[in-house]
C-alpha positions in Angstrom: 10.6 -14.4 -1.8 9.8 -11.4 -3.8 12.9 -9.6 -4.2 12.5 -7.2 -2.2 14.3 -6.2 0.9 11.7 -7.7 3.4 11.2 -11.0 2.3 15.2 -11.2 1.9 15.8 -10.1 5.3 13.5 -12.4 6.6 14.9 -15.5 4.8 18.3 -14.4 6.1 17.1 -14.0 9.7 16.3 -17.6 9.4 19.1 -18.8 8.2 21.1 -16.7 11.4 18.2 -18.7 13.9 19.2 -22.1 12.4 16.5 -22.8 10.0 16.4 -25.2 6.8 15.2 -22.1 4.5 14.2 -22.9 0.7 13.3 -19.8 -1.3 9.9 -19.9 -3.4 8.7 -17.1 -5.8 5.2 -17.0 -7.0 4.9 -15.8 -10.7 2.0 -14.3 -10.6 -1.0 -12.7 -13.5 0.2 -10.4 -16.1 -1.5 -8.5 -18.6 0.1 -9.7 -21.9 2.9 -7.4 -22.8 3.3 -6.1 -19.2 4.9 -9.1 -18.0 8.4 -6.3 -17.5 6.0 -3.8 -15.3 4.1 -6.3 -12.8 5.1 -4.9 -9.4 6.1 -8.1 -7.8 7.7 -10.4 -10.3 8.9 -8.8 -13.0 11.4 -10.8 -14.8 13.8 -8.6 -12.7 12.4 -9.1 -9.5 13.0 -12.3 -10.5 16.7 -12.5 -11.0 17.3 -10.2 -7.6 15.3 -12.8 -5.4 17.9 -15.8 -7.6 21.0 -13.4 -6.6 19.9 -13.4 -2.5 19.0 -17.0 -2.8 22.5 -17.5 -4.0 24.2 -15.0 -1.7 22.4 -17.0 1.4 23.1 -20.3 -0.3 19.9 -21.3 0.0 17.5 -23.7 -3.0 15.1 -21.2 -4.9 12.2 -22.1 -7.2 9.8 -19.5 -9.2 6.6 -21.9 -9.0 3.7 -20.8 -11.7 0.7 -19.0 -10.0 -0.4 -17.4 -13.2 -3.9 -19.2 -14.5 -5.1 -19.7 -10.2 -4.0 -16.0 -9.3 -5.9 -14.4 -12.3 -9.1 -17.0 -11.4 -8.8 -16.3 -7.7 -7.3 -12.4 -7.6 -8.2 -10.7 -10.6 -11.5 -12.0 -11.5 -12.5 -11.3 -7.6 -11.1 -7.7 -8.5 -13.0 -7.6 -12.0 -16.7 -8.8 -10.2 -16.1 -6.6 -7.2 -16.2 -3.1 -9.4 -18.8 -4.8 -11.6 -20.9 -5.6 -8.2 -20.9 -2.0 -7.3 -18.1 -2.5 -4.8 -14.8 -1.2 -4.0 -12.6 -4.6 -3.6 -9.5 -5.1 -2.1 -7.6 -8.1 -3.9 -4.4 -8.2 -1.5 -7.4 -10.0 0.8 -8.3 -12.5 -1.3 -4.5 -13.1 -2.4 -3.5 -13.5 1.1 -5.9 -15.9 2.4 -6.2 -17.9 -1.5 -2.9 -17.4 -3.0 -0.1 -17.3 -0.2 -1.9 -18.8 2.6 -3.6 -21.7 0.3 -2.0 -22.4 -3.0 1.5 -21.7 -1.9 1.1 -23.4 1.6 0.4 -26.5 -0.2 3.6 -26.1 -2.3 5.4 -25.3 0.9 3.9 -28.7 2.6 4.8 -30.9 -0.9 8.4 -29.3 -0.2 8.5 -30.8 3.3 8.2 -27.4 5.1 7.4 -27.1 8.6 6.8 -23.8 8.4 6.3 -20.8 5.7 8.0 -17.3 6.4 6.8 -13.8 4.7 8.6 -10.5 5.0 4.6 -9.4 6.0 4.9 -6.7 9.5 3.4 -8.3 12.0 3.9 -11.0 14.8 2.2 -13.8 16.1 2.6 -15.0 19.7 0.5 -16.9 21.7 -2.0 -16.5 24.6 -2.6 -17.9 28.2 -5.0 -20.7 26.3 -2.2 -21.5 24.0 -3.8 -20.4 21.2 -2.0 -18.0 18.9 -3.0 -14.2 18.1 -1.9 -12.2 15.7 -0.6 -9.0 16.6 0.3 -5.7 15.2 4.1 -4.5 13.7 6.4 -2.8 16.3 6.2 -0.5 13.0 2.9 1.0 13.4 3.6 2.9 10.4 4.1 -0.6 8.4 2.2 -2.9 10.2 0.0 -5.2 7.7 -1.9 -7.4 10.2 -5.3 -5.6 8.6 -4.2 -7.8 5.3 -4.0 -10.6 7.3 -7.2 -11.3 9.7 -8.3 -13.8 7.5 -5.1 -16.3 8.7 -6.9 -19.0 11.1 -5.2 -21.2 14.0 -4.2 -23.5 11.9 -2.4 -21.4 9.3 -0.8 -19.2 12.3 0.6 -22.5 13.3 2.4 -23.2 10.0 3.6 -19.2 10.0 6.7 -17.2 10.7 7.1 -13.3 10.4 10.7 -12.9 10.7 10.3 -9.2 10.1 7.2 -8.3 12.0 9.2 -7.4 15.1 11.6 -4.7 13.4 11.1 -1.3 12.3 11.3 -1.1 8.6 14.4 1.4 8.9 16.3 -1.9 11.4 15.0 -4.1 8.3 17.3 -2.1 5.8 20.6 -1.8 8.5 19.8 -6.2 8.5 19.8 -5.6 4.6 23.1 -4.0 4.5 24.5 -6.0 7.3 23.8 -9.2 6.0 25.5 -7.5 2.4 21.9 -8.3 0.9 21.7 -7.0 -3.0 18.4 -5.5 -2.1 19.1 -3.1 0.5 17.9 0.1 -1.1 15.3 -1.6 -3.3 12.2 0.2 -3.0 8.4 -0.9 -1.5 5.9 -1.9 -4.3 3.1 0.1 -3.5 0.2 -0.6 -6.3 -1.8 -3.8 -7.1 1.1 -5.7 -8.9 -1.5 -6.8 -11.8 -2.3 -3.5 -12.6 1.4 -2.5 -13.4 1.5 0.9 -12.5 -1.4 2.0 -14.2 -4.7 3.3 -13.3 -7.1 0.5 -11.8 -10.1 2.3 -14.0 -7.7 2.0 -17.5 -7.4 -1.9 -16.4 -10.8 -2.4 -16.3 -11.9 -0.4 -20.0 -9.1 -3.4 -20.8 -10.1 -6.2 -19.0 -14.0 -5.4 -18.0 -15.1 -3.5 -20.7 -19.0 -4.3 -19.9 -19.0 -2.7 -16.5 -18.1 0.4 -17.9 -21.6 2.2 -18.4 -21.8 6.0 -18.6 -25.1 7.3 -16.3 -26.7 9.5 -14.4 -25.1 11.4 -11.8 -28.0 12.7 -9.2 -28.4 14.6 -5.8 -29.9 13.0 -2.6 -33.9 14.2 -3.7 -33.3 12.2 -7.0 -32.0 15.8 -9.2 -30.0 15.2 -11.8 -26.9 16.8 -11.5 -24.6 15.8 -14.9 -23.2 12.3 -16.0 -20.6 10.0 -15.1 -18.8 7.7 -17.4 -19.3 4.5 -15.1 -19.9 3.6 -11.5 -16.4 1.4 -11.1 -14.6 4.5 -12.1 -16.1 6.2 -8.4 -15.7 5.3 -4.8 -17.6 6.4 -1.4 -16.1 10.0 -0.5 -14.6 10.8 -3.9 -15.0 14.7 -4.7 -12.9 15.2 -7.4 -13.1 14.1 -11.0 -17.2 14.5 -10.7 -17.3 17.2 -13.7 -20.3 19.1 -12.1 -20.6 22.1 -11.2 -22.4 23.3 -7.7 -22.3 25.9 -5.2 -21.1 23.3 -2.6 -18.3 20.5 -3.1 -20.2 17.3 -3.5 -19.2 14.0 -2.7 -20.0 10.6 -3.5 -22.3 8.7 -1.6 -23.5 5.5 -3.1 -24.0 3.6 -6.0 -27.3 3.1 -7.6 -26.3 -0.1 -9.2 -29.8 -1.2 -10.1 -30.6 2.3 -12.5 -27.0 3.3 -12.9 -26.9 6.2 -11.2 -24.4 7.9 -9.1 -25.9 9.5 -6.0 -23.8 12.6 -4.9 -24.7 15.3 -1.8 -22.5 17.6 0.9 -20.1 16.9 2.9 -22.0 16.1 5.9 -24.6 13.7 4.6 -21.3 11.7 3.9 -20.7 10.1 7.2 -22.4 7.2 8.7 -22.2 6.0 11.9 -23.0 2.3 11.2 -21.7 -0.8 9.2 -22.8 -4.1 8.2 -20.2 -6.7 7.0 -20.1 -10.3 6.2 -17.5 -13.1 5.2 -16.2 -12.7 8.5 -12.7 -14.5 9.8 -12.3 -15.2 14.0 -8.6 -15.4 14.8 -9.0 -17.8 17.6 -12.2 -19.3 16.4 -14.9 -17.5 17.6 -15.7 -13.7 18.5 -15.0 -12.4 21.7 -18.3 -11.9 22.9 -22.1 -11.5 20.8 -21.6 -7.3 21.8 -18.1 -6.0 22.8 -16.1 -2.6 21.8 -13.4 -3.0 19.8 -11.1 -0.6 17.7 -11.8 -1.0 14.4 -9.9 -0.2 11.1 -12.5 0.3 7.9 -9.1 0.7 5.8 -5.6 -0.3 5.3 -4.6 3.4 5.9 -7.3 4.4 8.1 -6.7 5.3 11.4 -9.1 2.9 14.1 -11.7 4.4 15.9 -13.6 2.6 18.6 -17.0 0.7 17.5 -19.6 -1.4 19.7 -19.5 -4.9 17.6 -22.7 -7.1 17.4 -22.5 -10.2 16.0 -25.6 -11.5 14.2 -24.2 -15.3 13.3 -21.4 -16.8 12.2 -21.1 -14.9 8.9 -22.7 -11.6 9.7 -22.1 -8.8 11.9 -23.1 -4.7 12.4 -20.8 -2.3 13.9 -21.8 1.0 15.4 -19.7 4.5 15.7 -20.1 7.5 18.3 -19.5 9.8 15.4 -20.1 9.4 11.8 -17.1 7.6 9.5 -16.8 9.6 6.0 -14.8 6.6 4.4 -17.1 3.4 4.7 -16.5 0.9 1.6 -18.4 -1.6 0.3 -15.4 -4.4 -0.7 -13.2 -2.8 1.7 -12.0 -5.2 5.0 -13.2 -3.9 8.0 -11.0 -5.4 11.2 -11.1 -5.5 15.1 -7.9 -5.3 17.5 -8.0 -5.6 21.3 -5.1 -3.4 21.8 -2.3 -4.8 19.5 -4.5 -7.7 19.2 -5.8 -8.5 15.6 -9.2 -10.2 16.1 -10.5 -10.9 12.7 -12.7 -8.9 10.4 -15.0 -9.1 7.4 -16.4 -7.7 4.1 -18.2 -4.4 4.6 -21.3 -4.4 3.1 
């Protein structure tokens, strides 16, 4: 329980299906002296996930994540811009942090189960294995955030909310008299507390930050940037140069510290690699198959032709060129509605 209105509904839904429910809130990394701004368990947050706990009548416990979510989460964040990379933490926290440390405190309660307010839904197949499939809100659905989740973890999982619209989520909020019912979405990285990812890091990573060279695709140098983390594939503004053309960021020259920029059309590639890769039911469909594939939370899937090289690596090729390809981002595969895992692009 996080406070908000999702994970409220959700432990209310339960409650309505006949459920045991116990409420747990992860406390999770602050900066010190942010501790009041941290998007998802602010001292505030807090007390509003205590108040629906009390409403439903059901046992709530805040359970201290700080020191494993910082080692885990952050420090993964911290390495990823200092490897050159764009990282997504939410990955990590999912797969180490909800769907590892707090499992286990779910299990020492005596849980059968553990319930987010996360959009999506699991069912199972004709093998009786389960799948993991998208929201009926397409417009909210997180199953991208969760391919990592195995059988066994699917097993021990319930997404109460992953089969409403996020509007029918707020009527459940005001029919169930929830205190939350207008509370609004978190939308940031809840360590960074509102702020800009690239002001956490002159805090937090100070060493990354190394002004350099900022060059065109035949090696000319073009101005200076103030540090490599502070840039992403595709970014055009905030380069401080000054061309005939709009130039774009296109890699990353971690080596020599150099930021390699060029037009718009020598942005797009038509090919990925990626590693780290999770197998919903196991194993991948097939060595080659076409799959849609999503190279971003808020990208829209295109289709890809998937080859699998072993267990832990894969390439994935495009009709037509992708502009948005990230090293650190997730890139995942769905057979329809179907999440079938993903990986690390590298």
């Amino acid at each position: 329980m996080s406070g908000g209105v999702d994970s409220s509904v959700a432990a209310a839904l339960l409650l309505q299906q006949g459920y045991e429910v116990i409420g747990l809130m992860l406390r999770l990394w602050s900066e010190p002296g942010k501790e009041d701004e941290n998007r998802c368990c602010t001292p505030d947050s807090l007390a509003q996930a205590r108040r629906v706990a009390y409403q439903l009548d059901i046992p709530f416990y805040a359970i201290d994540a700080r020191e494993i979510f910082h080692d885990m989460v952050v420090n993964y964040f911290l390495n990823g811009y200092a490897c050159g990379l764009t990282p997504n933490p939410c990955l990590i926290c999912n797969r180490q942090i909800r769907w590892g440390f707090l499992r286990q405190k779910a299990h020492e309660f005596g849980a059968n189960y553990m319930a987010t307010g996360h959009y999506a839904q699991i069912s199972t197949d004709v093998h009786n294995q389960f799948i993991l499939l998208r929201s009926v809100d397409k417009g909210k659905d997180q199953s991208y955030v969760l391919y990592s989740l195995n059988q066994e973890q699917l097993a021990f999982t319930v997404l109460p909310v992953g089969g409403y619209a996020k509007s029918q989520v707020r009527k459940l909020a005001k029919y169930f008299n929830l205190p939350v019912t207008d509370r609004k979405d978190s939308q940031d990285l809840c360590f960074l507390a509102g702020d800009d990812y690239r002001n956490f890091l002159i805090r937090n990573y100070p060493q990354t930050i190394k002004p350099g060279e900022i060059v065109s695709i035949s090696g000319d140098s073009l101005g200076w940037h103030s540090g490599l983390a502070f840039y992403t594939i595709g970014q055009r503004k905030g380069l401080n140069i000054y061309t005939n053309i709009p130039l774009y960021v296109l890699a990353k020259d971690l080596a020599r510290n150099k930021l390699i920029v060029g037009p718009r059309e020598a942005l797009g590639k038509r090919q990925l690699t990626a590693s780290s890769i999770n197998w919903i039911s196991g194993a991948p469909p097939a060595n080659i198959f076409q799959a849609l594939v999503k190279i971003r939370y808020t990208a829209e899937e295109v289709l890809g032709l998937v080859s699998v090289q072993s267990k832990d690596s894969l390439s994935v090729e495009f009709s037509e060129p992708l502009r948005d390809i990230t090293p650190g981002q997730a890139v995942v595969f769905y057979d329809h509605d179907v999440c079938l895992g993903g990986g690390i692009i590298q």
